[in-house]
DONU-611093 format. One record per residue (C-alpha): x, y, z. Coordinates in steps of 0.001 Angstrom, whole numbers, plus 500000, padded with zeros to 6 digits. Layout:
<nodes>
XYZ ...
</nodes>
This chain:
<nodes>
545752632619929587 549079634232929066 549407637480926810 551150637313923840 554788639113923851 554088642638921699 556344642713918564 558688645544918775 557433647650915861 560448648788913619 560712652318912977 560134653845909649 563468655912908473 561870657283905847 558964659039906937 560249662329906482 560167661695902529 556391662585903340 557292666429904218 560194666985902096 557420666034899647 554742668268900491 557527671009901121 558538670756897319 555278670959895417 554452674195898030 557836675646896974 556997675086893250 553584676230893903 554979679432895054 557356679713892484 554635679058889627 552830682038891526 555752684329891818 556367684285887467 552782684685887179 552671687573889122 555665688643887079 554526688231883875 551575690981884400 552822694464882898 552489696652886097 553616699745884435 550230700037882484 548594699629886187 550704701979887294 550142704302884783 546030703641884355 545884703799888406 547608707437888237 545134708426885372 542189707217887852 543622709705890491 544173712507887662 540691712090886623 538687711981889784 540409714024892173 541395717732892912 544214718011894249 546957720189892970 549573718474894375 549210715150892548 551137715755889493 550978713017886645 553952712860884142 553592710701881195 554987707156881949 556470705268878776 554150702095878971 555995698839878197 555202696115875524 554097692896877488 556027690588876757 553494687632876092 551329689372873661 553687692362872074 551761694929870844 548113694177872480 546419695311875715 546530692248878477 542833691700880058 543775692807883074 545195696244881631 541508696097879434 539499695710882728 541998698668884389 540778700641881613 537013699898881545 536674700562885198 538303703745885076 535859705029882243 532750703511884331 534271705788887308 533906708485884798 530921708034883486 529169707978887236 530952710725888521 529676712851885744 526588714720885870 525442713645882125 525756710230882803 522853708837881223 524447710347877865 527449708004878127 528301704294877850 531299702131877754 530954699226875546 533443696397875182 534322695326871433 536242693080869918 538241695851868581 538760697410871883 536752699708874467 534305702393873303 532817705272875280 530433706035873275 528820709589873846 525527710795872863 525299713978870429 523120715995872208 524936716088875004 528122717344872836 526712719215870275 523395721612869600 520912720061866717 522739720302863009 526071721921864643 529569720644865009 530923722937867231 531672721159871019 529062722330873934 530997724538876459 529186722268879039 530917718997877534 534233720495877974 534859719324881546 534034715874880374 536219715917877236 539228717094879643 539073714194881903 538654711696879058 541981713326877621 543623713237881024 542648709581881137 543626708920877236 546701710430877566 548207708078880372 548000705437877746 550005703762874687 546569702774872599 545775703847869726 542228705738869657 539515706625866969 537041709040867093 534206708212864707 531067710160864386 527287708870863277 524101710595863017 520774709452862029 518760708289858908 517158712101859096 518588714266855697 520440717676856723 521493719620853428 523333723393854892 525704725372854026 527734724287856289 526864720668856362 525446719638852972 525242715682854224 525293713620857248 528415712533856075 529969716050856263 528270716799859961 529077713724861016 532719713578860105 533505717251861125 531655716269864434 534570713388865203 537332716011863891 536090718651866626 536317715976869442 539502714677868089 540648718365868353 539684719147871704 540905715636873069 544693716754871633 544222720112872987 543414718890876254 545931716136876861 549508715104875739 548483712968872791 550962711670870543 548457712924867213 550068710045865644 547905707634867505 544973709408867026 542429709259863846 538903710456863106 536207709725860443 532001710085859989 529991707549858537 526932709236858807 523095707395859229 525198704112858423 526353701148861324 522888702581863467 522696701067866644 518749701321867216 516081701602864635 515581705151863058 511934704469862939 511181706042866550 512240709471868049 514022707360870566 515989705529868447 517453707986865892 518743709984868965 520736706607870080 522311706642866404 523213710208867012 526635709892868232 530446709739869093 531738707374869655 535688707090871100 537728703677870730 540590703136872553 541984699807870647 543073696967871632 547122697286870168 549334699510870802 550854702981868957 554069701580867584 555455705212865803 556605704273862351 560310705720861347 559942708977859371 564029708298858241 564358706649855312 567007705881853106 569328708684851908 568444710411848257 570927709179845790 573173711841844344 572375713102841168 575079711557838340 577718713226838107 577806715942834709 581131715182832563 582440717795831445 582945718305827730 585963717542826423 587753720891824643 587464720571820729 590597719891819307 591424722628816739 590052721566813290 587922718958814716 583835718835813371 581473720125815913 579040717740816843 
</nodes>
């Protein structure tokens, strides 16, 4: 039985549409990837990276200068997540490198990141005045706060238990000069702008455990440090110019004869 003749199969010209294809969406992959990458803020890495190093090493010849962070540009004004996550490790870091660990926390919020520090650790029983064995601590915190653009309350609690002194005739009082004396040594020991900073006790209220055990009123003793989630924007101390004073007219000479009035 004779074969068949094989038809001549005609050649497809436009195969190569195929590659040019695939070549395009790879090229607007990459492209897609490329503003992405852009659109992180990589000065506030750079700048929370350096405050890691400032913070955890020795070495004298690392020297830190303050870095003007700037605004993102998708969300003016607030920290991105990945700046937020930056900052939380770099407090955990803290927190395990230091011996008093188990007297520190970080805690995310939805008003930013707290460390949140327990009182005995900072402070002997019914005193204000910072432990010299916190002061390490409190350096490296500033060290770390200062690399930043957030703005950052210090608020200080105490427990449900009554403390009338001299000194300290209410929680309120204790706690409040508590924050104050944290606040102080935070600006002493790092370039703060004291315009982002603020302090302020509230005493045995917003407890996080119950007061009713031993255990629990020391967890409401506290300070606590926020770092927030916007950004210091300084407010303009120039305002408008004082109007002059109206001019005085001077009196006009009496005419001779003429009634005084």
């Amino acid at each position: 039985m004779a074969k068949k003749p094989r038809h001549e199969e005609h050649e497809n010209l436009e195969r190569w549409l195929v590659s040019y294809a695939d070549f395009i969406t790879l090229l607007f992959a990459f492209f897609v990837m490329l503003y992405a990458i852009a659109s992180v803020n990589t000065g506030k890495f750079r700048v929370l990276s350096n405050a890691i190093v400032a913070a955890f090493t020795h070495k004298k010849q690392i020297r830190l200068t303050h870095v003007i962070i700037p605004k993102d540009m998708s969300t003016p004004g607030k920290a991105t997540p990945q700046v937020q996550s930056v900052m939380i490790r770099a407090l955990e870091l803290l927190v395990q490198k230091s011996s008093e660990k188990g007297d520190m926390k970080v805690v995310q919020t939805k008003e930013g990141i707290v460390l949140r520090i327990q009182s005995r650790f900072l402070f002997a029983s019914g005193h204000a005045r910072v432990r010299r064995k916190a002061v390490p601590v409190l350096r490296k915190i500033a060290a770390l706060l200062a690399r930043t653009n957030h703005e950052i309350r210090v608020h200080g609690y105490t427990d449900n238990q009554p403390i009338r002194t001299s000194r300290y005739p209410s929680n309120w009082a204790l706690s409040t000069m508590r924050a104050v004396n944290v606040l102080t040594r935070l600006l002493e020991y790092g370039s703060i702008d004291p315009g982002r900073m603020g302090a302020a006790g509230f005493g045995k209220f917003r407890p996080i455990a119950s007061n009713l055990t031993p255990e629990g009123r020391e967890k409401n003793r506290r300070v606590e440090i926020l770092i927030m989630n916007r950004e210091y924007v300084p407010h303009s101390s120039t305002g408008p110019a004082p109007s002059a004073p109206p001019r005085r007219t001077p009196p006009s000479p009496a005419l001779p004869g003429a009634p005084r009035i």
